[in-house]
DOVEX-436984 format. One record per residue (C-alpha): x, y, z; residue in one letter; residue number from 1. Coordinates in steps of 0.02 Angstrom, whole numbers, plus 50000, padded with zeros to 5 digits. Layout:
R     x     y     z residu num
R     X     Y     Z      a NUM
...
END
This chain:
R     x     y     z residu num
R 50103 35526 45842      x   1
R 50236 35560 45736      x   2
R 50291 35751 45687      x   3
R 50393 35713 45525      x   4
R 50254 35785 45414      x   5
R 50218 35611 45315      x   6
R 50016 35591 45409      x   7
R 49906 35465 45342      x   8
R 49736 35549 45325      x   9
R 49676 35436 45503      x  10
R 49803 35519 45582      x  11
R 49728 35707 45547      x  12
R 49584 35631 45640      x  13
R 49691 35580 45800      x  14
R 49631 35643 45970      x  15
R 49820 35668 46027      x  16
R 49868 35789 45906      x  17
R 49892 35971 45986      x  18
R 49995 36004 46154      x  19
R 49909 35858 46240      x  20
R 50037 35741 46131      x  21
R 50174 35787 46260      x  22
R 50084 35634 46364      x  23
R 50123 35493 46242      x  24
R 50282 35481 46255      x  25
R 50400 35492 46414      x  26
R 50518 35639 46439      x  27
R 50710 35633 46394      x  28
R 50766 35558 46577      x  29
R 50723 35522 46738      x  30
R 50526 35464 46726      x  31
R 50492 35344 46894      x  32
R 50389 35213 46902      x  33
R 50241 35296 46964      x  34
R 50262 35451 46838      x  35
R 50267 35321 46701      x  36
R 50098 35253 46746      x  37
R 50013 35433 46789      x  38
R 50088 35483 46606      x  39
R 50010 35316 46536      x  40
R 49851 35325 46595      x  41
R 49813 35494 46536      x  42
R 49870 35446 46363      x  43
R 49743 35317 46376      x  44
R 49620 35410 46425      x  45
R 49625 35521 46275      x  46
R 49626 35375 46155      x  47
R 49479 35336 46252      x  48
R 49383 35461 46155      x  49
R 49464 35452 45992      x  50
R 49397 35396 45838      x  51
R 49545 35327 45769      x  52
R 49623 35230 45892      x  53
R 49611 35064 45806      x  54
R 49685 35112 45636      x  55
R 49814 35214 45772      x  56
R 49837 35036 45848      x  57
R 49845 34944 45680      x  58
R 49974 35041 45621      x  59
R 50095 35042 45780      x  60
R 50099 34867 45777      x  61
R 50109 34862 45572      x  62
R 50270 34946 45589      x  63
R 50351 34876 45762      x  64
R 50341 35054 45860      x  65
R 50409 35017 46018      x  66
R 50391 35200 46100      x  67
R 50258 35284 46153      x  68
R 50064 35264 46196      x  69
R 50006 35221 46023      x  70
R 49806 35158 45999      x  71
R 49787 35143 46183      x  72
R 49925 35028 46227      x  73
R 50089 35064 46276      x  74
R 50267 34966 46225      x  75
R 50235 34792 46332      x  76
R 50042 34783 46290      x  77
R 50096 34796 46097      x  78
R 50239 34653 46111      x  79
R 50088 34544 46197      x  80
R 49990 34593 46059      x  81
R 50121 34543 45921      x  82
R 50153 34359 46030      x  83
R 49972 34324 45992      x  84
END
């Protein structure tokens, strides 16, 4: 979710706002494999339960975001998404 101030009224709405955000996006260095997945997956499970995680997913892919868990998916499921 981005921090620079500039929310679009869906994104007020977002289930990852708060201290749980720290899970959508990986940490400065040295994330393994298995981390990455753990990390992913617990993302996922909070946009599991949000209410705006297709307008979330709309507007990752709107704009070409290639970091992060955004609307469920993370950076490969998006390209797939944008190769359909």
């Amino acid at each position: 979710m981005p921090v620079n101030g500039n929310f679009r009224e869906w994104q007020v709405k977002a289930a990852c706002r708060g201290p749980q955000a720290v899970v959508f996006y990986p940490p400065g260095s040295g994330e393994g494999r298995d981390e990455k997945r753990l990390r992913e997956l617990r993302a996922k499970a909070i946009c599991d339960r949000c209410v705006v995680v297709g307008r979330c997913l709309e507007f990752a892919v709107g704009r070409g975001e290639t970091h992060g868990i955004w609307g469920g998916t993370n950076e490969s499921e998006r390209r797939v998404l944008l190769e359909i």
